[in-house]
C-alpha positions in Angstrom: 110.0 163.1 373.1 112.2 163.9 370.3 111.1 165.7 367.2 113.6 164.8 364.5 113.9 166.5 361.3 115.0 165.2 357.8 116.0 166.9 354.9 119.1 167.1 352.6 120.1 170.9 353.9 119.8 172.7 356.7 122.0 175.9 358.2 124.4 177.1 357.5 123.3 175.9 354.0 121.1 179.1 352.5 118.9 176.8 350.0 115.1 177.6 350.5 114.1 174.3 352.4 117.3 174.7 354.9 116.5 178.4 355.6 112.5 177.6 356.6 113.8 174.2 358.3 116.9 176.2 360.6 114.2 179.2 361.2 111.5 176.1 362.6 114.0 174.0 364.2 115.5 177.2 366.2 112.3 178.5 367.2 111.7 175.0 368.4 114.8 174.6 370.3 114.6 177.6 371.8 110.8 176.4 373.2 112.8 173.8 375.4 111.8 171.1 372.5 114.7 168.2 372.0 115.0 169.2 368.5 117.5 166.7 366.2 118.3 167.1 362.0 119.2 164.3 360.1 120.8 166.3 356.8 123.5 165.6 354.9 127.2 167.1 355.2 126.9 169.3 351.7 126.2 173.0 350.9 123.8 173.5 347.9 126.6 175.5 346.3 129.6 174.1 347.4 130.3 170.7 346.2 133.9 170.5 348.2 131.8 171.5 351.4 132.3 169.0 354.0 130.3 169.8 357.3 130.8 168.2 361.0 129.6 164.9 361.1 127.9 166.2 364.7 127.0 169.4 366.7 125.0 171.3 368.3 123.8 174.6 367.0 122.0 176.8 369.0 120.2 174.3 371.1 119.7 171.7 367.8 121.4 168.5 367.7 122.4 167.7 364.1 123.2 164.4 362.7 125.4 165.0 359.1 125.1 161.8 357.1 127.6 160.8 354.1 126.3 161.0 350.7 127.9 160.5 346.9 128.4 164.4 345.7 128.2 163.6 341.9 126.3 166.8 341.8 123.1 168.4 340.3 124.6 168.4 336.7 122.9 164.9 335.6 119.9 163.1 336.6 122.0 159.7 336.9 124.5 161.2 339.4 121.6 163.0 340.8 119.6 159.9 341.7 122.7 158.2 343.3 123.2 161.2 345.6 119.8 160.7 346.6 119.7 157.3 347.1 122.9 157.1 349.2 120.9 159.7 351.2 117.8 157.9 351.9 120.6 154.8 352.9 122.3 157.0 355.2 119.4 158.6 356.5 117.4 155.4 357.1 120.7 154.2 359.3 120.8 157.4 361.2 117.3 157.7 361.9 117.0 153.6 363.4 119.4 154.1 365.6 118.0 157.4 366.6 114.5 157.9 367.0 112.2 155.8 369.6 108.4 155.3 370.3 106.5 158.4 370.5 109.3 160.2 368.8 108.2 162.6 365.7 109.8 162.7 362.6 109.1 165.6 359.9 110.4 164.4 356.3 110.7 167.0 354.0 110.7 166.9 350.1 114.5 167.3 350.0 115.0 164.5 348.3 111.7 164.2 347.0 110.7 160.9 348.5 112.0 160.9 352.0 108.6 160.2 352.8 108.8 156.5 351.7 111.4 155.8 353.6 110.6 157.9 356.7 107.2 155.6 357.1 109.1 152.4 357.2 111.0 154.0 359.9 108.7 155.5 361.5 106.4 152.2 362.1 109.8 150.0 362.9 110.3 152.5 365.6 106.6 153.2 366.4 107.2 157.0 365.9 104.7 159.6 364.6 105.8 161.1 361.1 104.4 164.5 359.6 105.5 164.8 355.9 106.3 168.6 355.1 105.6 168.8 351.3 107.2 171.5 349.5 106.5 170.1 345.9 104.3 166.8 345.1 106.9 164.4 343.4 106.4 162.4 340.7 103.6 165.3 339.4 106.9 168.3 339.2 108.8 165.9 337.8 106.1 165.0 335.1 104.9 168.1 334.5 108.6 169.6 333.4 109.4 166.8 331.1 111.8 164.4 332.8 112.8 161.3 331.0 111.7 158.4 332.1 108.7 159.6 334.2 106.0 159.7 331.8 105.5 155.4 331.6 105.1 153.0 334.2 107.8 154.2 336.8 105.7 157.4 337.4 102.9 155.1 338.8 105.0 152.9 340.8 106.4 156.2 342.5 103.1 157.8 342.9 101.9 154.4 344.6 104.6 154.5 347.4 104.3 158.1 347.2 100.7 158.4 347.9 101.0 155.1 350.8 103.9 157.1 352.7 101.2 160.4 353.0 98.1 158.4 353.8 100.2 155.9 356.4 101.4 159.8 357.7 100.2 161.3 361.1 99.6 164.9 359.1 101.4 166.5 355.4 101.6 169.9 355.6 101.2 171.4 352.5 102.2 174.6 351.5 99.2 176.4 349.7 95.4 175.4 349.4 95.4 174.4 345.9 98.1 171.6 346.7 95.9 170.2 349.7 93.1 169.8 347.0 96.0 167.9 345.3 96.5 165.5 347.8 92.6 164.9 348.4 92.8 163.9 345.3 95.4 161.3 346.0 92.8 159.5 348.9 94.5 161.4 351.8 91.9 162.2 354.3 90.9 165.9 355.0 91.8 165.4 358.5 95.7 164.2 357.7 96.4 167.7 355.6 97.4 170.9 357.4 98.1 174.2 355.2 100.8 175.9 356.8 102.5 178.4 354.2 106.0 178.9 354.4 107.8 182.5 355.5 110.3 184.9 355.7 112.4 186.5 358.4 109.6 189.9 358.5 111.9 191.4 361.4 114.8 191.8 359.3 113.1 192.6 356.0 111.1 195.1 356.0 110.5 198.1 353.2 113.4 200.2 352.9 112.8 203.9 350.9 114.8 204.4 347.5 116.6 206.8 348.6 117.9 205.1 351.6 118.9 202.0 349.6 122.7 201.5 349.1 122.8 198.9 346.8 120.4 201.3 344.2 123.2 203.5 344.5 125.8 200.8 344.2 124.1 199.4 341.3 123.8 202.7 339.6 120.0 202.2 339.0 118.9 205.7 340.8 116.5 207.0 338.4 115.1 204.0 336.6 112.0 202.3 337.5 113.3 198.7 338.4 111.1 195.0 337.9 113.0 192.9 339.9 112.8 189.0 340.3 114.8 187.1 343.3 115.6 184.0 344.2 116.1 180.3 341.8 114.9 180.7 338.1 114.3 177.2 337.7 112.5 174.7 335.2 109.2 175.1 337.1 109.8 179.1 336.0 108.9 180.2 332.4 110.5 183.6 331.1 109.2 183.9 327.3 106.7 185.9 328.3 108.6 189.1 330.3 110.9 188.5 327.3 108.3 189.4 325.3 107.1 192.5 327.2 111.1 193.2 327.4 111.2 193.6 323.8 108.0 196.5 323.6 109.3 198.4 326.9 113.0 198.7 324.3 112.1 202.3 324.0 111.5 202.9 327.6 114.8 203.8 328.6 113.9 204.5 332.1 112.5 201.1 332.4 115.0 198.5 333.7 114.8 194.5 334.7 117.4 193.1 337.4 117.6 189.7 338.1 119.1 188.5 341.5 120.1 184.7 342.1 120.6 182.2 340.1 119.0 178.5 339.0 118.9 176.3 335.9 117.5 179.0 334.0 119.5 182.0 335.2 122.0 181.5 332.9 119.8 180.6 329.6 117.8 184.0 330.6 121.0 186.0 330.3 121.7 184.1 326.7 118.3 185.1 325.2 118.4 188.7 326.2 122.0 189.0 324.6 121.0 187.2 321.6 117.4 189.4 321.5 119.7 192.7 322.2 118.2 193.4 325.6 121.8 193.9 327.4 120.6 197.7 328.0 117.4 196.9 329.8 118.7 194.0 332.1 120.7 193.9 334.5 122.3 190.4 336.6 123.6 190.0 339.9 124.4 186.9 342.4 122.3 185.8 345.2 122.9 188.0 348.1 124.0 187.5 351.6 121.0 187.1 354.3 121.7 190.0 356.2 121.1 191.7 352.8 117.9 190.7 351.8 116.2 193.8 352.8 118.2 195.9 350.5 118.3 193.7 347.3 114.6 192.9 348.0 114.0 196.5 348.2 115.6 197.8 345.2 113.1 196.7 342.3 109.9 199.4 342.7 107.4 195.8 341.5 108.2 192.3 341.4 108.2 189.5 338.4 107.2 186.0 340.1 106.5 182.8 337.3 104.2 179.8 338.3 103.2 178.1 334.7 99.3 176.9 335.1 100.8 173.1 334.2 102.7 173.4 338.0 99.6 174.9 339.5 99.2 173.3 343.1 102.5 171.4 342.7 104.7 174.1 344.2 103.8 177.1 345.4 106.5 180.1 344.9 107.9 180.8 348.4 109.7 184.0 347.1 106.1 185.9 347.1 106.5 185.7 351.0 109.7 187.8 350.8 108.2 190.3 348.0 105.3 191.1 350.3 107.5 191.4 353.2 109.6 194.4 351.6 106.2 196.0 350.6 106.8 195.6 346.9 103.5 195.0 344.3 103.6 191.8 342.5 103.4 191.5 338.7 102.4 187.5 339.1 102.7 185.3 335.3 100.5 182.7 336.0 97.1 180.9 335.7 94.8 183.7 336.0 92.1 181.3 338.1 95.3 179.9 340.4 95.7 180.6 344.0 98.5 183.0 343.6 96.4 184.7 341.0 93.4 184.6 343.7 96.0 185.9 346.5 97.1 188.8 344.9 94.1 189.7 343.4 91.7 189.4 346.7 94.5 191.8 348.6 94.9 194.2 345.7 98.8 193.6 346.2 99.7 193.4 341.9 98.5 192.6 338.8 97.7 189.3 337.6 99.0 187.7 333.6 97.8 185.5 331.9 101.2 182.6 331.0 102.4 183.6 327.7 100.3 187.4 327.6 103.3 189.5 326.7 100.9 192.5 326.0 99.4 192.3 329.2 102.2 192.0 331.2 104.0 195.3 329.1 100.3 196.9 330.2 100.8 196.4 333.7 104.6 197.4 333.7 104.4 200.4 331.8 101.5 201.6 333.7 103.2 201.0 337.3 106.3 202.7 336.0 104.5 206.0 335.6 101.6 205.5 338.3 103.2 206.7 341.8 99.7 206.5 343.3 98.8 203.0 342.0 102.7 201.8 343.2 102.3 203.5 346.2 99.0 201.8 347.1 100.0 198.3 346.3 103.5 198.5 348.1 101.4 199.4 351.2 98.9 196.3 350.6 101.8 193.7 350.1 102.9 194.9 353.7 99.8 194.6 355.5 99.2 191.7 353.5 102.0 189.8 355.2 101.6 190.7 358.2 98.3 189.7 358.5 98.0 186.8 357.1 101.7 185.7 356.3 103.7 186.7 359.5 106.5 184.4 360.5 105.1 184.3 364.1 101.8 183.0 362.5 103.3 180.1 360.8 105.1 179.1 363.6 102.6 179.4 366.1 100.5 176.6 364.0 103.7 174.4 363.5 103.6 174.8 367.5 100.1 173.3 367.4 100.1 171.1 365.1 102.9 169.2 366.9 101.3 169.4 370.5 98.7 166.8 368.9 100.9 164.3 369.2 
C-alpha cells in the first residue's frame, strides 16, 4: 500500500505546508511506509528554481510535476499556475496510485481535493484531505474579486462534495471542524490533528546566551517579536496603534522576522507614522536557526482577525510556545486561540482593533519579570503537553492504520 502525498511544496522548499508535509512524510518513511509526493518542481521563493523531475529523499519517493511559474504577483497568473498543477498532478497521480492506495491532498492549491476524489474513485484509492485553510470561505472573507457572486457557490459545491466523498479531513483546530459540520460532513469523517514544530531543535534559549540579541544589538530592550508570513489573513492597525503610545518607551522595541504580502506595507506605515526607532526588520531565517530568532523577542505578537476565525488557524503559535515565549494574541476574544491561551495562562488575549489593550498588556510584560517569567514557563509545558511533535504524529500514525 502506497500512501501518496499531494501538495504544491515539499523539502527542500521551507514554506509552512512543505516543512509539516517533509517532517510527516519522513517520519513515515522512516516507519517502513512506501511513502510517494506528488509536488511541483518550484521553491516558494525562488521562481528560477527548477527541482529533479524524480528522487528519492531519505526513504520518500518524489514525483516533481511541471507547472506555468507566472508567479504569486497576480490572481490571473496565479490561477493558471494552479490549474496546470491540478493537470499535472491528476496525470501523475493515474498512472501512479492503485486500489487500496491512500492519497493525502493538501490545501496547496486550495482545491486539490476536487480533483484528488475523481482520482481517487477512478483508481479505487482511499483519500484523506489535510485542510490547512477552508477555500472559498479565506478567499471570501479577505476580499477577492470575483468570489463574492455565484462562482463562490459553485466552488463551495465541489468543494464541500470532494470532503464528504473523503475517507477523513483533518483539520487543523476545533473551531474549523465545527466549520466543516456545518458544510454536511459527518462527525465521523473529521479528525483534528494540529500542526507542529520541530520541539527537539527549538527549545528556550536564555538572553544572555542568544547570539543573534547580540548581533542584532537589541541587549537591553524588551523585545515583542512576530515571525513567520504577515499576510492578508493578518491585520497590523492595531499593534500600530499601541506602537504609537509605547513612542516614549525607549526600551520598548518590535522586530519583525519574515516576510508576506504585508511585510512590506508594515514597514511603509511605521516609516510614514515615524516609528523607524521602535521597529526593527529582518529576513526569514535559516531552520537551524529558528531557536535563536524565536528566542530573541521576551513576548510574541500573533493576528487572527475574528472574520478568519475557524478558517485558518496560525501555525506560528506552535513555534512561539515551543521557545517558551508568552503570547500577546489580537484576535476574537471568544475564538479558540483566544480560549487556548487563556485556559493555559500562556499570554494575554486583545480584542481586534483594542490598541489600548494591547499597549496595557505590553507595557505591563515589559516591566513584570515575575508575570514574563511565569507565562514563558506555561507556553513550554503547554506544548509539550498537548502540542508535542511526537503527539501529532503518533495520531497521523493512527489515523492511517484505519485504512
Amino acid at each position: 500500500m502506497r500512501i501518496i502525498f499531494l501538495n504544491r511544496y515539499f523539502y527542500p522548499d521551507h514554506s509552512a505546508t512543505s516543512q509539516i508535509l517533509s517532517d510527516l512524510a519522513f517520519h513515515l518513511a522512516a516507519t517502513g511506509k512506501d511513502i510517494h509526493v506528488v509536488t511541483s518542481r518550484q521553491i516558494i521563493d525562488d521562481p528560477a528554481a527548477q527541482l529533479s523531475v524524480s528522487e528519492t529523499i531519505r526513504g520518500v519517493q518524489v514525483h516533481r510535476v511541471a507547472t506555468t511559474r507566472f508567479g504569486r504577483s497576480n490572481l490571473i497568473g496565479r490561477a493558471l499556475d494552479y490549474l496546470s498543477f491540478y493537470w499535472s498532478m491528476w496525470r501523475r497521480v493515474m498512472s501512479l496510485a492503485g486500489a487500496g492506495d491512500i492519497l493525502v491532498a493538501k490545501t496547496d492549491p486550495s482545491l486539490t481535493s476536487v480533483v484528488a476524489v475523481m482520482a481517487a474513485r477512478r483508481r479505487s484509492a482511499h483519500l484523506i484531505n489535510w485542510l490547512q485553510d477552508l477555500y472559498p470561505e479565506i478567499a471570501i472573507a479577505l476580499g477577492v474579486p470575483l468570489l463574492k457572486g455565484p462562482l463562490s457557490k459553485v466552488i463551495g459545491y465541489f468543494r464541500n462534495r470532494s470532503l464528504r466523498m473523503a475517507d477523513a479531513n483533518v483539520v487543523v483546530g476545533t473551531a474549523m471542524a465545527t466549520r466543516l459540520r456545518a458544510c454536511g460532513v459527518a462527525p465521523n469523517q473529521i479528525d483534528v490533528i494540529p500542526n507542529w514544530v520541530n520541539d527537539e531543535e527549538i527549545v528556550p534559549v536564555p538572553t544572555a546566551e542568544n547570539h543573534l540579541r547580540r548581533d542584532w544589538q537589541l541587549q537591553d530592550k524588551f523585545i515583542v517579536g512576530y515571525s513567520g508570513n504577515l499576510g492578508r489573513a493578518h491585520e497590523f492597525q492595531t499593534l500600530l496603534g499601541a506602537a504609537e503610545r509605547l513612542r516614549e518607551e525607549k526600551h520598548i522595541v518590535f522586530v519583525c522576522i519574515g516576510g508576506g504580502k504585508q511585510f512590506d506595507e508594515l514597514r511603509h506605515q511605521v516609516q510614514t507614522r515615524n516609528l523607524d526607532q521602535a521597529f526593527r526588520f529582518f529576513p526569514y531565517q535559516e531552520r537551524g536557526v529558528l531557536k535563536y530568532s524565536l528566542s530573541v523577542p521576551d513576548a510574541h505578537w500573533v493576528s487572527l482577525p475574528p472574520n478568519v476565525e475557524g478558517l485558518i488557524f496560525p501555525s506560528k503559535l506552535y513555534g512561539i510556545l515551543a521557545a517558551g515565549r508568552p503570547v500577546i494574541a489580537v484576535t476574537d476574544t471568544d475564538g479558540e486561540l483566544a480560549n487556548l491561551i487563556r485556559d493555559n495562562q500562556c499570554g494575554y488575549v486583545v480584542a481586534s482593533g483594542n490598541s489600548d489593550s494591547l499597549y496595557r498588556s505590553i507595557l505591563f510584560l515589559a516591566n513584570d519579570v515575575d508575570t514574563r517569567t511565569r507565562m514563558a514557563a506555561q507556553a513550554r509545558a503547554t506544548l509539550d503537553a498537548k502540542f508535542a511533535r511526537r503527539l501529532a504524529l503518533t495520531r497521523w500514525q493512527q489515523l492511517l492504520a484505519r485504512f
